[in-house]
Structure formats: C-alpha cells, structure tokens
N, C-alpha and C positions, 0 to 999 in steps of 0.2 A: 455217268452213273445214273442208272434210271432214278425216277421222281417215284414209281411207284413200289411202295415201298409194303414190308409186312401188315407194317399199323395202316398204312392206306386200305387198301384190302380186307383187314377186320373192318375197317368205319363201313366200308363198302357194300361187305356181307353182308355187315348185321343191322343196316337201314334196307328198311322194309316200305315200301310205297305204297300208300292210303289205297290203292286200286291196282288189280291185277291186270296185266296187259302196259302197262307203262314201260315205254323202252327207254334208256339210258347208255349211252358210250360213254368209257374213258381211254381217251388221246395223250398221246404223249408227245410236248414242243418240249427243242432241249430246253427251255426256259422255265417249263410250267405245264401241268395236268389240266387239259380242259376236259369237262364233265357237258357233254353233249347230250340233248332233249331234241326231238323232230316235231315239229309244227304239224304232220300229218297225223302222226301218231296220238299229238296232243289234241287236235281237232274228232279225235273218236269218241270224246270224252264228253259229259252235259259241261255246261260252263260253269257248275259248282265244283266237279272234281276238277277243271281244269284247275282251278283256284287253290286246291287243295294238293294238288299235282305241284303246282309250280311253289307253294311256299315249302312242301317239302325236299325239292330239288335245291331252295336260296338256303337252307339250312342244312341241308347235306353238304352244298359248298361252303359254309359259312362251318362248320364242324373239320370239313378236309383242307381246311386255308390254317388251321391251328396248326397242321403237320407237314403243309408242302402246300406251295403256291400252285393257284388253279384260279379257272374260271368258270364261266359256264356259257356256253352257247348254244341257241337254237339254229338248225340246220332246216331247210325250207324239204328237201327230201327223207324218205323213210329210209334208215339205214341200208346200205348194201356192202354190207362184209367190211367198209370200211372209213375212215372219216380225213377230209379232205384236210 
C-alpha cells in the first residue's frame, strides 16, 4: 500500500519554498517516504537562503512525519528523472 497518501500530497501542494528554483523529490521505500533536497541545487543558493531552504525542508519533514514516516535526505547529484 503506497505511504503516499491524499493528505501527503495536500501537505505537499500547499508548502511553498521561501525561493523559487528549489528542487525537492519524494521517493518511495516500502518502509517510508523519503523527501530528497540535492546539494547542487542547494549550492545555487547565497548561504542565507540556503539556511532558510534547509529549515523549511526539516519542517516540511517534521509536518509529513505526523501523517507517514519519512526522512530527508541530501543526494550529492541534481536530480535525473529519478532517485536512487
């Protein structure tokens, strides 16, 4: 039974990221939704939005762990279609 669920997806939608150009993947282990940020992507950024980046990504996870176990992890590549 998939982890992503309706209410995943509204939380999803409707968090919005302090700066446009921020990529995020969501993966799916049978165990758990990981919520994936890329180091490259994150390096575009001055290191005041990175900071503002990254608390909004531990609180989008910390909002998606009320509904369905996840994590989050940085992946050292820019996304390519899919997450390892």
């Amino acid at each position: 039974m998939t982890k992503y669920t309706p209410e995943v997806a509204k939380t999803l939608h409707e968090a919005k990221a302090p700066y446009r150009g921020f990529v995020m993947d969501v993966a799916e282990l049978p165990d758990r939704l990981v919520l994936v940020i890329y180091r490259d992507n994150l390096a575009s950024f001055t290191r005041a939005q990175q900071e503002a980046l990254a608390l909004f990504a531990i609180e989008l996870v910390k909002r998606l762990q009320m509904i369905v176990p996840i994590t989050l992890e940085v992946k050292d590549n820019e996304r390519a279609g899919r997450v390892d």
